[in-house]
C-alpha positions as CSV (number, residue, x, y, z in Angstrom):
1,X,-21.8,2.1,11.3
2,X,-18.2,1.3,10.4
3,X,-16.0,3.0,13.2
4,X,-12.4,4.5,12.5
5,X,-10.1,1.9,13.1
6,X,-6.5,4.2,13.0
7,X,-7.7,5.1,16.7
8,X,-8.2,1.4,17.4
9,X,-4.7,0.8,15.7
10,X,-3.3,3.6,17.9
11,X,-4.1,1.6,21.2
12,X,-3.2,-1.9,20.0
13,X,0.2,-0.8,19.7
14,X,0.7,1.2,22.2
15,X,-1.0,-1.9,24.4
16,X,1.8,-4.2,23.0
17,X,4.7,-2.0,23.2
18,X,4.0,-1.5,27.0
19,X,3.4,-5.2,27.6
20,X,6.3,-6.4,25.8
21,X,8.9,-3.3,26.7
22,X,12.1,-4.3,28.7
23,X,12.4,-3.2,32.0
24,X,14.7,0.3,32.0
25,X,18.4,-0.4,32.9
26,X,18.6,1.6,36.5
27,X,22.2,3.3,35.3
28,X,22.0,3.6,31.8
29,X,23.8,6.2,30.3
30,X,21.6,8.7,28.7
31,X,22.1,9.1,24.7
32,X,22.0,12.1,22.9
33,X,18.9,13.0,21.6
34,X,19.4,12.7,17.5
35,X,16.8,13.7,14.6
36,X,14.4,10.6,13.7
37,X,13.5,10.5,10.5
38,X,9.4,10.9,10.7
39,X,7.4,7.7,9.3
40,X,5.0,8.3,6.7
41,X,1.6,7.6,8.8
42,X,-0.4,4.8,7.4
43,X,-4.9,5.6,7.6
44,X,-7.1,2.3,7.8
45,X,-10.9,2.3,7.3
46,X,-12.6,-0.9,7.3
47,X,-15.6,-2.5,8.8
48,X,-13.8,-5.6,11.1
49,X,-10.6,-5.9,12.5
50,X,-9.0,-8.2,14.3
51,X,-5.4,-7.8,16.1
52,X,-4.0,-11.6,16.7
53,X,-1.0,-10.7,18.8
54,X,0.5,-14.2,18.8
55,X,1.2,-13.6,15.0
56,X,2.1,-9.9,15.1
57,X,-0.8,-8.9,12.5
58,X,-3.8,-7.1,11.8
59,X,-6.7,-9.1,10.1
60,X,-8.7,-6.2,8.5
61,X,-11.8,-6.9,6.8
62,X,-14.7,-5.4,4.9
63,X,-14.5,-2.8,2.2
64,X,-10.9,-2.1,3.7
65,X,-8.9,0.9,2.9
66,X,-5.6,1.5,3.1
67,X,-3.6,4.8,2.3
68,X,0.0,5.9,3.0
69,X,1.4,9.0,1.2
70,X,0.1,9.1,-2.4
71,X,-1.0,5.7,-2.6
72,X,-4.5,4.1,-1.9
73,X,-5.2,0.3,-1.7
74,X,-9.1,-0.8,-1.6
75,X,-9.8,-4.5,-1.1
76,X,-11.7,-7.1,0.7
77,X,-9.2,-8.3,3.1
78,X,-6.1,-7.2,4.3
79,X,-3.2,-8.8,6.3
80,X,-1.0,-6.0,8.1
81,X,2.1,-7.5,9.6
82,X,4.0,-5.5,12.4
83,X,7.3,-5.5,13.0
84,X,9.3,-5.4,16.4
85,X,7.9,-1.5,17.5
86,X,4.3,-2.7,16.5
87,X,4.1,-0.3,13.0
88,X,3.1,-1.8,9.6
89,X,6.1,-3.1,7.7
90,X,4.0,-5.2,5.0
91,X,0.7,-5.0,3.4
92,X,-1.1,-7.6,1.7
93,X,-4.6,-7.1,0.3
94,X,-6.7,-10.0,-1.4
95,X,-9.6,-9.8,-3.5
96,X,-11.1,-7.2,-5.6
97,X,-8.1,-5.1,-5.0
98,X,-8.1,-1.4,-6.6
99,X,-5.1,0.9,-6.5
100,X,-5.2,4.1,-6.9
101,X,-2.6,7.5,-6.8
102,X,-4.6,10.1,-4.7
103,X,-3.4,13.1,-2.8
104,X,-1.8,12.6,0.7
105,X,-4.0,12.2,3.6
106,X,-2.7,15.5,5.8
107,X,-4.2,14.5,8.8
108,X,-6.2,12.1,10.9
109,X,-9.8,11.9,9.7
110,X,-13.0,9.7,10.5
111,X,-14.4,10.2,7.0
112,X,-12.9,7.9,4.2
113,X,-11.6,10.3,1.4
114,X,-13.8,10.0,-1.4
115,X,-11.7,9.2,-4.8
116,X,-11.5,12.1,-7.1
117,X,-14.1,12.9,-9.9
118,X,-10.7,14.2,-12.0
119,X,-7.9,12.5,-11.7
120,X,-4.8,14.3,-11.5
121,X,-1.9,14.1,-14.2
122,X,0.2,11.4,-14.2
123,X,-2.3,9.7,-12.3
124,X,-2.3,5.6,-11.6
125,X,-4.8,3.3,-11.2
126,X,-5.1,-0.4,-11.3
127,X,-6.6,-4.5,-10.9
128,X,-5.7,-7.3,-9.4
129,X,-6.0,-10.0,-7.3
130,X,-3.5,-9.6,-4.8
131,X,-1.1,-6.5,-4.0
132,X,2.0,-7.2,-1.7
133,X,3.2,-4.1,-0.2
134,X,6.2,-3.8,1.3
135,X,5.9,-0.2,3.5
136,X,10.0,0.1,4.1
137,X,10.8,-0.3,1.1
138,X,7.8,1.2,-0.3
139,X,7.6,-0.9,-3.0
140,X,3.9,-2.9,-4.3
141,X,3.9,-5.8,-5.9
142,X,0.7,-6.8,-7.9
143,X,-0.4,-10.2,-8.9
144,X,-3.5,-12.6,-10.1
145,X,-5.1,-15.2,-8.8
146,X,-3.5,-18.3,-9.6
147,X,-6.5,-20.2,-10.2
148,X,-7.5,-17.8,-13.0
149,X,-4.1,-17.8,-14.5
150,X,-5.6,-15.6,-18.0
151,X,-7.1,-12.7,-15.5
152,X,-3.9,-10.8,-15.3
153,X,-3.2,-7.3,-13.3
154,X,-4.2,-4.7,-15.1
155,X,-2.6,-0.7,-14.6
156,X,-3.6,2.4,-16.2
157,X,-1.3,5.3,-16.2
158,X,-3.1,8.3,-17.7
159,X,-4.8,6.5,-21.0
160,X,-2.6,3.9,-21.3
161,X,-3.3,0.8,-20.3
162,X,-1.3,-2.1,-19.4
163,X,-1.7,-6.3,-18.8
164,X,0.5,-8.3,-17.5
165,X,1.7,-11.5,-15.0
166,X,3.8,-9.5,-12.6
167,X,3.4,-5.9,-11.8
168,X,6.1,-3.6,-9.2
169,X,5.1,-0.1,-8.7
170,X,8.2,1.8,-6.9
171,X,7.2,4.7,-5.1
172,X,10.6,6.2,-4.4
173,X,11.6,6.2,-8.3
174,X,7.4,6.6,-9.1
175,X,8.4,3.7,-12.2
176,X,6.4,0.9,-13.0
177,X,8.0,-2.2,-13.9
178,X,5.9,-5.0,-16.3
179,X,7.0,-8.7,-16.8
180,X,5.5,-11.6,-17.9
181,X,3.1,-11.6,-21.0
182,X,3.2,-8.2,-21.1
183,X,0.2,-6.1,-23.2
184,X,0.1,-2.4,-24.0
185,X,-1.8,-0.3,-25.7
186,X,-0.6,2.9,-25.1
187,X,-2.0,6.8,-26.4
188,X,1.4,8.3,-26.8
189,X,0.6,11.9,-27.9
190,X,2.8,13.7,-30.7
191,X,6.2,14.4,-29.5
192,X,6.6,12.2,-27.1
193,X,8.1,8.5,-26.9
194,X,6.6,7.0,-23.9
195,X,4.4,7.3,-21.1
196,X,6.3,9.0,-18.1
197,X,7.3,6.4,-15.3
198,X,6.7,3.3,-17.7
199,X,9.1,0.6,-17.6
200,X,8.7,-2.6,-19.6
201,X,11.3,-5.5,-19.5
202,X,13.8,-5.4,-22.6
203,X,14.3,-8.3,-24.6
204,X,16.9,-11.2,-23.8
């Protein structure tokens, strides 16, 4: 049975933070406590991992799933890379990747949320081959597979649909940006002009 791996997450880091932590300066002034701003937590379920410490990744594999605040990344492999604290600062997930909006995961949890029957408004879903997610700047950036260069990324926001070569979702602005032999077919209902958080390059 696949096991949760956050837990397993959890005590690789705190493993290499301990091993790899200076040794305290014996007189060194204490600073004054200040207000961290809290790190959106990041929930893995998958069926492998693999930590390989000389590289400062995570090698997760099988039916992997990744969520961090509204945003939910299924694929067949993913490549986490830590930075110097030992969290994820970049996401890359390879083949059969699907994208998804879905609510916030509240709290740590053994089961994988099961998508919704109904999506939400203003809901997001989408193909590709491989999504590049940066997790400080919160920005993903979905491509295809270069040896199938006509198979682009595809996104769906509510019913419209979009094609094209490059693909940037921004999380803090919640706009999608298009390029590269772009294709729309978009059900704009009466009144309005576009779809909301649609952004496709202007022309030159």
């Amino acid at each position: 049975m696949p096991r949760s791996i956050l837990s397993v997450l959890l005590a690789l880091a705190g493993t290499l933070v301990a091993a790899e932590a200076p040794p305290a300066a014996s007189k060194a002034p204490a600073k004054p406590a200040g207000k961290a701003k809290p790190q959106e937590p990041v929930h893995v379920w998958a069926e492998k991992i693999r930590y390989v410490r000389a590289e400062s990744l995570v090698r997760i594999t099988g039916d992997a799933t990744i969520i961090k605040k509204d945003l939910r990344i299924d694929a067949t492999e993913v490549l986490a890379y830590l930075d110097e604290q030992s969290q994820f600062k970049r996401i890359v997930a390879t083949g059969n990747v699907r994208i998804h909006s879905v609510p916030p995961v509240k709290k740590r949890t053994v089961e994988r949320p099961p998508l919704a029957p109904k999506p939400a408004p203003e809901y997001r879903k989408a193909l590709c081959h491989t999504a590049d997610y940066d997790l400080k700047k919160n920005v993903v950036l979905l491509l295809g597979n270069p040896k199938e260069p006509d198979v682009q990324p595809i996104v769906w926001i509510n019913k419209d649909e979009v094609h094209a070569d490059n693909i940037l979702f921004d999380q803090n602005t919640n706009l999608t940006t298009f390029e590269g032999r772009v294709k729309l077919s978009a059900l704009t209902p009466k009144g309005e002009t576009s779809a909301p958080g649609l952004m496709l390059p202007g022309p030159n």
